[in-house]
Every structure is written in C-alpha cells, then in structure tokens.
C-alpha positions in Angstrom: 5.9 -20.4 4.7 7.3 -21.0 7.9 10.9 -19.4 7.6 8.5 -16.2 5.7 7.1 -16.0 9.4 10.1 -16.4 11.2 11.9 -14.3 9.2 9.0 -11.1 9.6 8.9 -11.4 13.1 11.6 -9.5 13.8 10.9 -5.9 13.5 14.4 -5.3 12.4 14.3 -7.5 9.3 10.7 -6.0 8.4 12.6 -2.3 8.2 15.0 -3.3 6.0 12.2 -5.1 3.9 10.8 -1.7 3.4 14.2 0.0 3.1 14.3 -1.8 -0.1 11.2 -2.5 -1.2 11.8 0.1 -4.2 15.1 0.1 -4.8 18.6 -2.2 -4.5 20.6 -1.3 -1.8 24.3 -2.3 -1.2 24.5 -4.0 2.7 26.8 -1.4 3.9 23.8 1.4 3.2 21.1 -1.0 4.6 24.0 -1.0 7.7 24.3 2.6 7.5 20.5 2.9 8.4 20.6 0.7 11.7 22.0 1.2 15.7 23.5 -2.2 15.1 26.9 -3.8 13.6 27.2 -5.0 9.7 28.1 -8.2 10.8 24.6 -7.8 12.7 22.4 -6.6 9.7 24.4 -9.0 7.5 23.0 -12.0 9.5 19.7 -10.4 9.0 20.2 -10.3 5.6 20.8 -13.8 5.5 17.9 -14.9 7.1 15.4 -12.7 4.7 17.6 -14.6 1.5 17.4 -17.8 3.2 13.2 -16.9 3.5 13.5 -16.1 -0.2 12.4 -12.6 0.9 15.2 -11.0 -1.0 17.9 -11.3 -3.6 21.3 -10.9 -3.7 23.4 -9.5 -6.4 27.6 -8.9 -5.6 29.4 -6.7 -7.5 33.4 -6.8 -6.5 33.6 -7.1 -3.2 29.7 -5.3 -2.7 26.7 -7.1 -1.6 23.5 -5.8 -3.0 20.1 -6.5 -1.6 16.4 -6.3 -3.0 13.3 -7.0 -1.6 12.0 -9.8 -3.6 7.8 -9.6 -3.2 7.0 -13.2 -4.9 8.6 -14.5 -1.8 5.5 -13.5 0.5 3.0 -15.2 -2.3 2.8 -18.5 0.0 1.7 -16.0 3.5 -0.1 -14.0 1.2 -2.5 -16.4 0.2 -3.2 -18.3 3.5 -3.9 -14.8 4.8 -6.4 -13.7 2.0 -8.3 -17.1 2.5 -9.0 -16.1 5.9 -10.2 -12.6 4.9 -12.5 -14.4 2.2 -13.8 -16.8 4.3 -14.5 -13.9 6.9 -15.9 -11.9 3.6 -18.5 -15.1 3.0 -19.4 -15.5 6.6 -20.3 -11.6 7.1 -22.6 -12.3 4.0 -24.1 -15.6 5.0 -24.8 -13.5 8.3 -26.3 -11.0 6.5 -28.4 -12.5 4.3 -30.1 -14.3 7.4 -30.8 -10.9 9.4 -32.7 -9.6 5.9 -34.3 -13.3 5.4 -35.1 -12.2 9.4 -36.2 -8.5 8.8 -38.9 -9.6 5.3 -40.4 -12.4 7.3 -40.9 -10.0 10.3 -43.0 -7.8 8.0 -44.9 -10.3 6.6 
C-alpha cells in the first residue's frame, strides 16, 4: 500500500491515471498530453507499474499503458474502514441523542 500512496501523490502521475482510466494509451500519447519530456512521463510511468497501478503491454518498439484499478483494492479498503467506522460512530451518537430526547419526555 505504501508505494499506491507514493505513487498518487504526485499530481502528475494521478492525471495520467485518469488519462487512461478508459482506454490503453501508447506512452508517446500519454507524453503528448504533458509540459514535460518522454523520458520524464516514462519515469512516471514506471513508478505507477512498479505501484501495480498500471499495466504495460509493448507492441514493436510501442509502449502501451492502462490504468489497472485492482491495484488501488489495498488503499481502497483501509480508506472505506475508516468511512465505516465513522458511519458506526455517527450512529452510536445518534442513537444516544434519541435514547436522550424519549427519556426527556418521559
């Protein structure tokens, strides 16, 4: 999980995440798309494979990139068990301002 969060921290490497989040793109056209050098956007590259973040497929002398969404599973899940432990303490929180509210009228 740690190289996932290393390798989404830069902004960079989170646009071409979403560059090919639909579709394969060769690394020349994910270059084409960028104020930076190939040699640049292929190190980028490299660190979303090496995250496991995307997939690689060559053709001849092409380099073809897809954004590969099993690879967040891991970050995925440690995030949703904060939201469901936030989820059971709102209703634990709630269910003691009603217990509150019945024995006020009582």
């Amino acid at each position: 999980m740690q190289s996932t969060i290393q390798a989404l921290a830069e902004p960079r490497r989170r646009e071409i995440l979403e560059l090919i989040c639909d579709h394969e793109m060769s690394a020349g056209d994910i270059a084409s798309g960028f104020d930076v050098t190939r040699p640049a956007i292929s190190q980028h590259l490299g660190v979303l494979k090496e995250a496991g973040l995307v997939t690689e497929r060559r053709e001849g002398t092409k380099r073809f990139y897809r954004a590969r969404p099993e690879g967040l599973k891991e970050l995925r899940e440690f995030l949703e068990g904060f939201w469901t432990f936030a989820l059971d303490q709102l209703k634990r929180e709630a269910e003691i301002e009603e217990r509150k509210k019945r024995g006020s009228k009582n």
